[in-house]
DOROGU-183740 format. One record per residue: residue in one letter; y, z, x of N, C-alpha, C, CB in turn. Coordinates in Angstrom, 2 decimals, always signed. Glycine has a CB too. Example, Ala and Ser with C-alpha at 12.3 -4.5 7.8 and 13.67 -1.06 7.14 Angstrom:
REM residues 2
['A', [-5.69, +7.80, +13.19], [-4.50, +7.80, +12.30], [-3.30, +7.80, +13.20], [-4.47, +9.05, +11.31]];
['S', [-2.25, +7.08, +12.85], [-1.06, +7.14, +13.67], [+0.03, +7.87, +12.90], [-0.60, +5.72, +14.08]];
REM end
This chain:
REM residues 119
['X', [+14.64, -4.82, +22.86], [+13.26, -4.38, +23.05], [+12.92, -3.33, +22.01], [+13.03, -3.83, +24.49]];
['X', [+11.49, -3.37, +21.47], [+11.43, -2.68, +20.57], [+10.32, -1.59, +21.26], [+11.14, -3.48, +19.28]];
['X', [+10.03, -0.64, +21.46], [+8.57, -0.17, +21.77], [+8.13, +1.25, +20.75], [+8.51, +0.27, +23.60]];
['X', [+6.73, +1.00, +20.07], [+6.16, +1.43, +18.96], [+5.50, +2.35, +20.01], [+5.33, +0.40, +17.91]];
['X', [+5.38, +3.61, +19.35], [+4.14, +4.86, +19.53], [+3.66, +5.95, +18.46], [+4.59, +5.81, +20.64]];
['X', [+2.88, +6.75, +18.66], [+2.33, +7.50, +17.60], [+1.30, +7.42, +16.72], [+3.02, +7.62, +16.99]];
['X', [+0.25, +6.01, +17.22], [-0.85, +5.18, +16.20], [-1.80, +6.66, +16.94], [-1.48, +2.87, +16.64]];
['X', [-2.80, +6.49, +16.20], [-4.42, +7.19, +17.22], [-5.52, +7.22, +16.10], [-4.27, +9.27, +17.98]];
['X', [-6.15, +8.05, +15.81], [-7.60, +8.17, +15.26], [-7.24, +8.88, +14.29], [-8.79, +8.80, +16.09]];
['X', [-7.04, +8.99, +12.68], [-6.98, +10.41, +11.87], [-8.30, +9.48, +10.65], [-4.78, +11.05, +10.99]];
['X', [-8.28, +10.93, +10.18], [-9.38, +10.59, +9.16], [-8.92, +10.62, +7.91], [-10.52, +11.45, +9.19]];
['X', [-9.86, +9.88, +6.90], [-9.01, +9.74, +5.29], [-8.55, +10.78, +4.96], [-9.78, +9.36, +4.00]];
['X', [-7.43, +10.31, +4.52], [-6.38, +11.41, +3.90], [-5.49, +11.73, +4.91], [-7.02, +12.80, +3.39]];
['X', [-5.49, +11.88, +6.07], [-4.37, +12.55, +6.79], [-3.26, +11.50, +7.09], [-4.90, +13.22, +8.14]];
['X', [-2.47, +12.10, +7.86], [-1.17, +11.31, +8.41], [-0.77, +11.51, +9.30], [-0.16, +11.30, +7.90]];
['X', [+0.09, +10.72, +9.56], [+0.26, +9.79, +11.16], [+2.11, +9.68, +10.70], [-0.99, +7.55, +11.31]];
['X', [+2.59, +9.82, +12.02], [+4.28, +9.29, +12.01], [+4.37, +8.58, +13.01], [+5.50, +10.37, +12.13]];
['X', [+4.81, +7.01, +12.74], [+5.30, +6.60, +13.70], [+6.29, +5.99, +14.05], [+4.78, +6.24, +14.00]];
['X', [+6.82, +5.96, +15.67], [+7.88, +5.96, +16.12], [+8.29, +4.17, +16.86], [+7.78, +7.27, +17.09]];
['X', [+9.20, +4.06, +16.20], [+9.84, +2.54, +16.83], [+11.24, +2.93, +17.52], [+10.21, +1.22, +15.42]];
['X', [+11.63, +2.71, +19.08], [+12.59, +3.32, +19.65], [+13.26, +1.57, +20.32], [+11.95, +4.75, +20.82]];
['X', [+14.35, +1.50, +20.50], [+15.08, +0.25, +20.02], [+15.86, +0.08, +21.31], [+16.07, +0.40, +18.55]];
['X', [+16.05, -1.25, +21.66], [+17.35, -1.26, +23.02], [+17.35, -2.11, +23.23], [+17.41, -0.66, +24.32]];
['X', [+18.42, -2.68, +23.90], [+19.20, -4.15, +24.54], [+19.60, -4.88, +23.49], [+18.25, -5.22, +25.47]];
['X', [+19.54, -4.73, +22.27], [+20.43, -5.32, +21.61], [+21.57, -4.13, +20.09], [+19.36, -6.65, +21.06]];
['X', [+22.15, -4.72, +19.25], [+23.22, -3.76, +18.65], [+22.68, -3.66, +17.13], [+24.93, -4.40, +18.78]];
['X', [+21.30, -2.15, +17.43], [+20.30, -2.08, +17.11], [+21.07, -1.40, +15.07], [+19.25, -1.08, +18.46]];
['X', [+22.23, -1.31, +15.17], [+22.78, -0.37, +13.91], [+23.34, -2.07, +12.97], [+24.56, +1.20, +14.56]];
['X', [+22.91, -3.24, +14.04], [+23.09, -4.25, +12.78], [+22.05, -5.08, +12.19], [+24.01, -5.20, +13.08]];
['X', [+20.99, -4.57, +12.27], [+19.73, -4.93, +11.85], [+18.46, -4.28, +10.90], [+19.34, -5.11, +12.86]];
['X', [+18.74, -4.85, +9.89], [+17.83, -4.20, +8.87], [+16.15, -4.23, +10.24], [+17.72, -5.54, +6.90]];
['X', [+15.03, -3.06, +10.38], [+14.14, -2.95, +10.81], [+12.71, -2.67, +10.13], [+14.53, -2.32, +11.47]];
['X', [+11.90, -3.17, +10.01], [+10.58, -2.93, +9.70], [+9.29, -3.08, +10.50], [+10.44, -3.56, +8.80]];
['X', [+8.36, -2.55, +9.53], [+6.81, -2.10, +10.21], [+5.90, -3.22, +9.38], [+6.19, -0.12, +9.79]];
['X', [+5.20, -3.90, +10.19], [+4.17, -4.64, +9.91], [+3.03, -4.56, +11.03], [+4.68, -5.96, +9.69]];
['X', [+2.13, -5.12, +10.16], [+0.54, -4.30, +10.48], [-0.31, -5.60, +10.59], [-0.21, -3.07, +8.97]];
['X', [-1.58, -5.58, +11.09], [-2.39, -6.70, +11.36], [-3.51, -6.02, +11.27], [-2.19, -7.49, +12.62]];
['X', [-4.67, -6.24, +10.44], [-5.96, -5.87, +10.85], [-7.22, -6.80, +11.16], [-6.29, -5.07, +9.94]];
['X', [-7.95, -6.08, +11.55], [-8.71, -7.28, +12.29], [-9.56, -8.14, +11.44], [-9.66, -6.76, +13.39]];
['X', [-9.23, -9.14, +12.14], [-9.36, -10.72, +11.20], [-8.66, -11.16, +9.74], [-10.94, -10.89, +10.78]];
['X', [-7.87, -10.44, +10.20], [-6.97, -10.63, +8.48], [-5.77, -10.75, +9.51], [-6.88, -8.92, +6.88]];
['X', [-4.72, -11.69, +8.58], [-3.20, -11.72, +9.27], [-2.69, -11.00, +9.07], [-2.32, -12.52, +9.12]];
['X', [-1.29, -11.06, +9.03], [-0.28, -10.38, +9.51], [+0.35, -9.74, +8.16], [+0.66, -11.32, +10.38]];
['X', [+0.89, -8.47, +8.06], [+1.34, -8.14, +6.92], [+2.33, -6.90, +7.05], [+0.21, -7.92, +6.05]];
['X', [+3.93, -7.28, +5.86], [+5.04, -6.81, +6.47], [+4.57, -5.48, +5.46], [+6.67, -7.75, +6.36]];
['X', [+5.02, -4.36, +5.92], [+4.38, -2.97, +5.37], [+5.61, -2.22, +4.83], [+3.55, -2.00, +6.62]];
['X', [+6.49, -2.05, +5.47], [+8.00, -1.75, +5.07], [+9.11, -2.20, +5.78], [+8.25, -0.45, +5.04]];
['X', [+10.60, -2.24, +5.58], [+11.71, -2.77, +6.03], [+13.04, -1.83, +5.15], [+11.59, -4.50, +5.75]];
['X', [+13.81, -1.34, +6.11], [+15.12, -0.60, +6.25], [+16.16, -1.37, +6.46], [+15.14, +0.31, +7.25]];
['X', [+17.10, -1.30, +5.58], [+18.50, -2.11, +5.98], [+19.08, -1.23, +7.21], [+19.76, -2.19, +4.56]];
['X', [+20.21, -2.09, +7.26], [+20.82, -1.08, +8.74], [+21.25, -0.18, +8.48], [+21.85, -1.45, +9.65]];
['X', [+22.16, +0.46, +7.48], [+22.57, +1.41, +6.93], [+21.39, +2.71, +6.74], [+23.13, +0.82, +5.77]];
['X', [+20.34, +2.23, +6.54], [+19.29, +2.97, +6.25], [+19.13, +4.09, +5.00], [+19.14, +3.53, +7.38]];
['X', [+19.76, +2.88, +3.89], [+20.07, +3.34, +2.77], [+19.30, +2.46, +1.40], [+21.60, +3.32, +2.82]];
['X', [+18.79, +1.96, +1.87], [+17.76, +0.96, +1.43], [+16.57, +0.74, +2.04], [+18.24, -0.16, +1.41]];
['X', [+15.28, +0.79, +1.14], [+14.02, +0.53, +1.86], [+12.93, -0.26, +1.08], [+13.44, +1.84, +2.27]];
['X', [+12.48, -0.87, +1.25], [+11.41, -1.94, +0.77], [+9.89, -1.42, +1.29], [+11.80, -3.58, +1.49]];
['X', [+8.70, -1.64, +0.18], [+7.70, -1.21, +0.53], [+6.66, -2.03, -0.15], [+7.70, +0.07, +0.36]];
['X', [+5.79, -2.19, +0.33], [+4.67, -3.29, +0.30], [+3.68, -2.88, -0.90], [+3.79, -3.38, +1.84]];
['X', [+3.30, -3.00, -1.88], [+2.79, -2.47, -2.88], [+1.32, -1.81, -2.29], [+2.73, -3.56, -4.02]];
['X', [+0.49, -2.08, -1.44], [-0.61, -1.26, -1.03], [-0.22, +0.61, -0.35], [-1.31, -2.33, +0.21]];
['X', [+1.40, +0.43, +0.12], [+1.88, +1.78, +0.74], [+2.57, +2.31, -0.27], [+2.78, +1.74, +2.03]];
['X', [+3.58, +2.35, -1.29], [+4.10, +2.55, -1.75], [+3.68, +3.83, -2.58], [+4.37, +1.61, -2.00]];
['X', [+4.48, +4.78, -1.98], [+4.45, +6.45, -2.84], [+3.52, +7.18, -1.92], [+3.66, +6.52, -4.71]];
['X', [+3.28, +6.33, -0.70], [+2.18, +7.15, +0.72], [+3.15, +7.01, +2.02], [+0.30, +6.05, +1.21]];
['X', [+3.90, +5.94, +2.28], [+4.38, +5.48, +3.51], [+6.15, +5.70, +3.16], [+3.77, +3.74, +3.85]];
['X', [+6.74, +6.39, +3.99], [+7.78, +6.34, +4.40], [+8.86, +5.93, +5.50], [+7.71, +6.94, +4.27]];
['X', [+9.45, +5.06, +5.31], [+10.40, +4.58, +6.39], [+11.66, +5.22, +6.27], [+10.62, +3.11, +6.36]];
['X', [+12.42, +5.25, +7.47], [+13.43, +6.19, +8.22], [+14.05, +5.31, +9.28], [+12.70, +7.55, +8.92]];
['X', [+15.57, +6.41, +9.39], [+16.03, +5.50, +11.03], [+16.85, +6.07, +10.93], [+16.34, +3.87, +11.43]];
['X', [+17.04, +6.29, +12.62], [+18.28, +7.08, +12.90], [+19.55, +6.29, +13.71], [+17.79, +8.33, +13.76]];
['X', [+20.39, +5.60, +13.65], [+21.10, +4.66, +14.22], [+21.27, +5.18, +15.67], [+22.37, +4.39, +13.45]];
['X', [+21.54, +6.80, +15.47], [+22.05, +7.30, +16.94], [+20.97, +7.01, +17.90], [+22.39, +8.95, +17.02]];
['X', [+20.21, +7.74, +17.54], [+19.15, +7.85, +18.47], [+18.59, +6.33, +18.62], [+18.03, +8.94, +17.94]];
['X', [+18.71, +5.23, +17.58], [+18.23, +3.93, +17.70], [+16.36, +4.05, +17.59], [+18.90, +3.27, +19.28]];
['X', [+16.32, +4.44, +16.57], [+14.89, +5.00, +16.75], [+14.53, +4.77, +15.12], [+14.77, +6.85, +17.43]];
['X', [+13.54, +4.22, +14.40], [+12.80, +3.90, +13.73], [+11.46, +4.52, +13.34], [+12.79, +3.03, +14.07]];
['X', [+11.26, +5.29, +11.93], [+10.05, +5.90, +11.69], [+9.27, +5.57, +11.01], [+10.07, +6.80, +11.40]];
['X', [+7.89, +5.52, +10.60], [+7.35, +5.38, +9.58], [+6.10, +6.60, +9.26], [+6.96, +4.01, +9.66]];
['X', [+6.62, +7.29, +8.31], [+5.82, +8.66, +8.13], [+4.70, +7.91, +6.82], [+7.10, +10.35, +7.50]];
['X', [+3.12, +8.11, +7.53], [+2.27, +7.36, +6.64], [+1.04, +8.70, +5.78], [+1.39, +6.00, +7.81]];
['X', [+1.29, +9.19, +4.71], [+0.35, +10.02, +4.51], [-0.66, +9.47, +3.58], [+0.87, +11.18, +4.11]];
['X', [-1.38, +10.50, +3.16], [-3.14, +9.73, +2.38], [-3.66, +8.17, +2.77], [-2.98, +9.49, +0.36]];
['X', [-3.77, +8.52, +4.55], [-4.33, +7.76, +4.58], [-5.57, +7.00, +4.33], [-4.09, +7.84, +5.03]];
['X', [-5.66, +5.96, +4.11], [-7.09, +5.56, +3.96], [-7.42, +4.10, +4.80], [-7.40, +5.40, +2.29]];
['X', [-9.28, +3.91, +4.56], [-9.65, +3.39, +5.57], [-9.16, +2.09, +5.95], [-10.78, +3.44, +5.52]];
['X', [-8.52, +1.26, +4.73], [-7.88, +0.20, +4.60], [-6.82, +0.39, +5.63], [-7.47, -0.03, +3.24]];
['X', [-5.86, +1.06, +6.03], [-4.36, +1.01, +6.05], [-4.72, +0.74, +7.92], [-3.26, +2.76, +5.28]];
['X', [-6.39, +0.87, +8.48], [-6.68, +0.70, +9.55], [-5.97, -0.52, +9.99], [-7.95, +0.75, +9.63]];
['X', [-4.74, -1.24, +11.75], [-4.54, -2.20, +11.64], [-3.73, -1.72, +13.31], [-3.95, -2.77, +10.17]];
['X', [-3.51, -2.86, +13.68], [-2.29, -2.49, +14.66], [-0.74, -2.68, +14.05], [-2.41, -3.49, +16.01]];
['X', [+0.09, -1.82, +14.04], [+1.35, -1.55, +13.34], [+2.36, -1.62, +14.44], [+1.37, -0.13, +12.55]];
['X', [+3.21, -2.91, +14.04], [+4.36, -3.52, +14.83], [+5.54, -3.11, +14.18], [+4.33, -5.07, +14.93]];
['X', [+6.57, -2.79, +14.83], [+7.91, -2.90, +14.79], [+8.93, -4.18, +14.78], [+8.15, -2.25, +15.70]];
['X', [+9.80, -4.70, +13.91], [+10.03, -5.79, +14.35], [+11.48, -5.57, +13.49], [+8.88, -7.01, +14.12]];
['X', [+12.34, -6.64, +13.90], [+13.36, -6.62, +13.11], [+13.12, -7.60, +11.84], [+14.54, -6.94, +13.92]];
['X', [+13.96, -7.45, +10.39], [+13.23, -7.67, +9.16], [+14.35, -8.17, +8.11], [+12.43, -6.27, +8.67]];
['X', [+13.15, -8.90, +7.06], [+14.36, -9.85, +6.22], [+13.76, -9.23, +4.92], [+14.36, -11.93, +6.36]];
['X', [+13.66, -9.02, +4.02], [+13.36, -8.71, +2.54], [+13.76, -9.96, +1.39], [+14.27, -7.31, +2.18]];
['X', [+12.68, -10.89, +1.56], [+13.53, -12.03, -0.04], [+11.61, -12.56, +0.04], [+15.60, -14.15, +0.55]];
['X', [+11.69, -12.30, -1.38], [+9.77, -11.96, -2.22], [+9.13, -11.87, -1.26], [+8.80, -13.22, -3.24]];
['X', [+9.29, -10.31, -0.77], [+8.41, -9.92, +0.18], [+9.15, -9.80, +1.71], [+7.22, -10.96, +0.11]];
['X', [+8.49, -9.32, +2.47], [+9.32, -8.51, +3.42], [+8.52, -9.62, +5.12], [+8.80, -6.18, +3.21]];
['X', [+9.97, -10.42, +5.69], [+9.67, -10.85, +6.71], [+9.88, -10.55, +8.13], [+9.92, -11.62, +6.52]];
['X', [+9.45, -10.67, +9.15], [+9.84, -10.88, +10.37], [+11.03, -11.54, +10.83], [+9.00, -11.39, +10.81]];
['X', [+11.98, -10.95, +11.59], [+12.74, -11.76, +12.83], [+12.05, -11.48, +13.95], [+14.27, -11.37, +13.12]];
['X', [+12.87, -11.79, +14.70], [+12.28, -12.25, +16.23], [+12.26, -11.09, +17.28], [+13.27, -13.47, +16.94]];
['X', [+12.64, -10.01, +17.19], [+12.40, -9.45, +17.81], [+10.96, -8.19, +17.21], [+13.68, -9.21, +18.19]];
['X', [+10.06, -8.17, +18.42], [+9.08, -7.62, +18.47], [+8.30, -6.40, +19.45], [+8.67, -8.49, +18.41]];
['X', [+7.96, -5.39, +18.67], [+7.29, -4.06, +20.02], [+5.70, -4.84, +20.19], [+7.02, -1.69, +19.16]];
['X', [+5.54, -3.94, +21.07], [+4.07, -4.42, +21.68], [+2.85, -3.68, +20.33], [+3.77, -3.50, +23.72]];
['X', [+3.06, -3.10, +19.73], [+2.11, -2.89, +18.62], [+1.59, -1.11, +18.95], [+0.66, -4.24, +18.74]];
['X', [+1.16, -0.91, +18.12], [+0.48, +0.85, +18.22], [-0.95, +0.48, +17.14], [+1.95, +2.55, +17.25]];
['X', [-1.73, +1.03, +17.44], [-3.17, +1.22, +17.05], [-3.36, +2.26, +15.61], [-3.96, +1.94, +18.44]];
['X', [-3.54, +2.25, +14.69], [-3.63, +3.12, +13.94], [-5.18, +2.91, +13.22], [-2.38, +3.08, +13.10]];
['X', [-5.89, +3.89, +13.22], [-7.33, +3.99, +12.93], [-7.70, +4.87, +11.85], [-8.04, +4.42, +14.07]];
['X', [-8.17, +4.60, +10.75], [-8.45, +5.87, +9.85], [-10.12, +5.62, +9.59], [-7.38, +5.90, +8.20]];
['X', [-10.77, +6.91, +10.23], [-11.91, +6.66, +9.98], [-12.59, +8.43, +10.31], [-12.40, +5.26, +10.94]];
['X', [-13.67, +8.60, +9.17], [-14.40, +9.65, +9.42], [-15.33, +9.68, +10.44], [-14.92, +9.94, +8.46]];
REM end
């Protein structure tokens, strides 16, 4: 089970951290990432962490704003997002993740967090 928190309302430019917290399965062998959906547009993988959490992949619209993290102990997953802007508006999923041209989904999935950037 994956469950995402920390989305809410900030306005351009600010930042948001959010939290992916992990369980029932053997969460230190799975590369993890954040993908986002906004409305009426599909689905799109935003970043992905190997398990080691020594490697990170980033989606060319975040890249040098969005940071991914993970802590094996705690089984807990971050994504620290700054300068935000109004684009990056979407619901932001947690999921476990593949990286080959471009960053995919596995099968396991959180229920999503809300992230809003608007004045």
């Amino acid at each position: 089970q994956l469950v995402e928190s920390g989305g809410g309302l900030v306005q351009p430019g600010g930042s948001l951290r959010l939290s992916c917290a992990a369980s029932g399965f053997t969460f230190e062998d799975f590369s993890i990432g954040w993908f986002r959906q906004a409305p009426g547009k599909g689905r799109e993988g935003v970043s992905c962490i190997n398990f080691r959490g020594d490697s990170a992949f980033y989606a060319d619209p975040v890249k040098g704003r969005f940071t991914i993290s993970r802590d094996n102990v705690k089984k807990m997953v971050y994504l620290q997002m700054n300068s935000l802007k109004p684009e990056d508006t979407a619901v932001y999923y947690c999921a476990t993740c593949t990286v080959v041209d471009g960053i995919w989904p596995g099968d396991r999935w959180g229920q999503g967090t809300q992230v809003t950037v608007s004045s």
